[in-house]
C-alpha positions as CSV (number, residue, x, y, z in Angstrom):
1,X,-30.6,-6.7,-13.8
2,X,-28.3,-4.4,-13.2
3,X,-30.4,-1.2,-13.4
4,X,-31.4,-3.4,-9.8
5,X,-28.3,-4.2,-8.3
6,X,-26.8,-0.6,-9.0
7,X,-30.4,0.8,-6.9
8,X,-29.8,-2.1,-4.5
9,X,-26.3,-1.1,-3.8
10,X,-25.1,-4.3,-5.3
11,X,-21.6,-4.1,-6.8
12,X,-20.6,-6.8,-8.8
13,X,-17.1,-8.4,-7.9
14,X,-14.1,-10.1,-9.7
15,X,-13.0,-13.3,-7.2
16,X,-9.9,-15.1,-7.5
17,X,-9.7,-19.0,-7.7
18,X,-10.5,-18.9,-3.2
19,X,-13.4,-16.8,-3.9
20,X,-11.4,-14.1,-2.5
21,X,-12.5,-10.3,-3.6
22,X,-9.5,-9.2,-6.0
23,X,-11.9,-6.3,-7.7
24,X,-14.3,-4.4,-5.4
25,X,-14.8,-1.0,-7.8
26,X,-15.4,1.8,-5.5
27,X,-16.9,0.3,-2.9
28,X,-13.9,0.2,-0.9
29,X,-11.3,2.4,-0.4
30,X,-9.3,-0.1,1.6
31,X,-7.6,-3.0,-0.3
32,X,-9.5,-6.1,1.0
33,X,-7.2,-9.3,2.1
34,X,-7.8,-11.2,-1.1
35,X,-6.2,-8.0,-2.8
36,X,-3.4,-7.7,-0.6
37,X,-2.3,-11.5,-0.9
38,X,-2.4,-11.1,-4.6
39,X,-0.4,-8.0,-4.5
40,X,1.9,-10.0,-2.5
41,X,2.3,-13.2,-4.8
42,X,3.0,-10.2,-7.9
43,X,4.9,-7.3,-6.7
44,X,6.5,-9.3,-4.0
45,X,7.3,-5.9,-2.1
46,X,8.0,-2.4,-3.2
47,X,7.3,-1.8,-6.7
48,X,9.6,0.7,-7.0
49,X,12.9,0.2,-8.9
50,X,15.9,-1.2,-7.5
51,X,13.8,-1.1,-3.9
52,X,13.9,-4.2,-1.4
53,X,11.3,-3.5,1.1
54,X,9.0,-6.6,1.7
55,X,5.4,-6.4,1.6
56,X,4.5,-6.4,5.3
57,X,6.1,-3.5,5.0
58,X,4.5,-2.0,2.3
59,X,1.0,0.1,1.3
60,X,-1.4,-1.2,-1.3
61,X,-0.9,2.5,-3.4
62,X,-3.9,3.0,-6.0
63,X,-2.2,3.4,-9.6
64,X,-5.0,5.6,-10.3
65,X,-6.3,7.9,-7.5
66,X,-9.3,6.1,-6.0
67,X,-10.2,10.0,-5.5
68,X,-9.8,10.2,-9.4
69,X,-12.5,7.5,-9.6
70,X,-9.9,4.4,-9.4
71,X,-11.0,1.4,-8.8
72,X,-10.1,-0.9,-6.0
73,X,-9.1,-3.5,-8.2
74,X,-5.9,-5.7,-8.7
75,X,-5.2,-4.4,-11.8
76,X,-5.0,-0.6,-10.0
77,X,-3.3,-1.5,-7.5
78,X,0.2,-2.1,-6.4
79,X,2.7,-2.2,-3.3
80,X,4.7,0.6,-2.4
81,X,7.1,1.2,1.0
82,X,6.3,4.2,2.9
83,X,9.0,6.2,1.8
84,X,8.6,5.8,-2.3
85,X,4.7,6.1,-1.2
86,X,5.0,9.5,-0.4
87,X,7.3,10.2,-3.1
88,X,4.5,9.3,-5.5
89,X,2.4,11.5,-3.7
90,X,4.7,14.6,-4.0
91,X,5.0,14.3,-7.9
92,X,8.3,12.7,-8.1
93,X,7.5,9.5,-9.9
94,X,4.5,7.9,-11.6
95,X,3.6,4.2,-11.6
């Protein structure tokens, strides 16, 4: 079965209790909504220490590089403002 669904293009997903997507692989690069809520209900905004942004104002940041094969998963993911985003990016702090 899933020699089939990988040459279908079938990827098999983790859903929350809504049915809502909260593990996608590498089908998307783009955090679906179910994601993003539940990034909201845990991080609660920037993940960063000692930071207070909330999380409409936040990025859903890929702990591991989704161009490093990370998944698009909850458990890669987490919420990071714009500025410490970039910081992250540059080398100056790791998740």
């Amino acid at each position: 079965l899933r020699r089939w669904a990988c040459d279908a293009g079938i990827v098999p997903m983790v859903l929350g209790t809504r049915a809502e997507p909260l593990d996608v692989g590498r089908l998307s690069y783009t955090a679906p909504e179910g994601i993003r809520r539940a990034l909201i209900v845990r991080d609660g905004g920037c993940a960063f220490p000692g930071c207070t942004r909330r999380p409409r104002r936040c990025h859903a940041h890929h702990v591991r590089y989704w161009l490093d094969h990370g998944d698009t998963a909850l458990d890669n993911m987490t919420l990071l403002c714009r500025f410490h985003h970039q910081l992250i990016h540059h080398g100056h702090w790791t998740v």
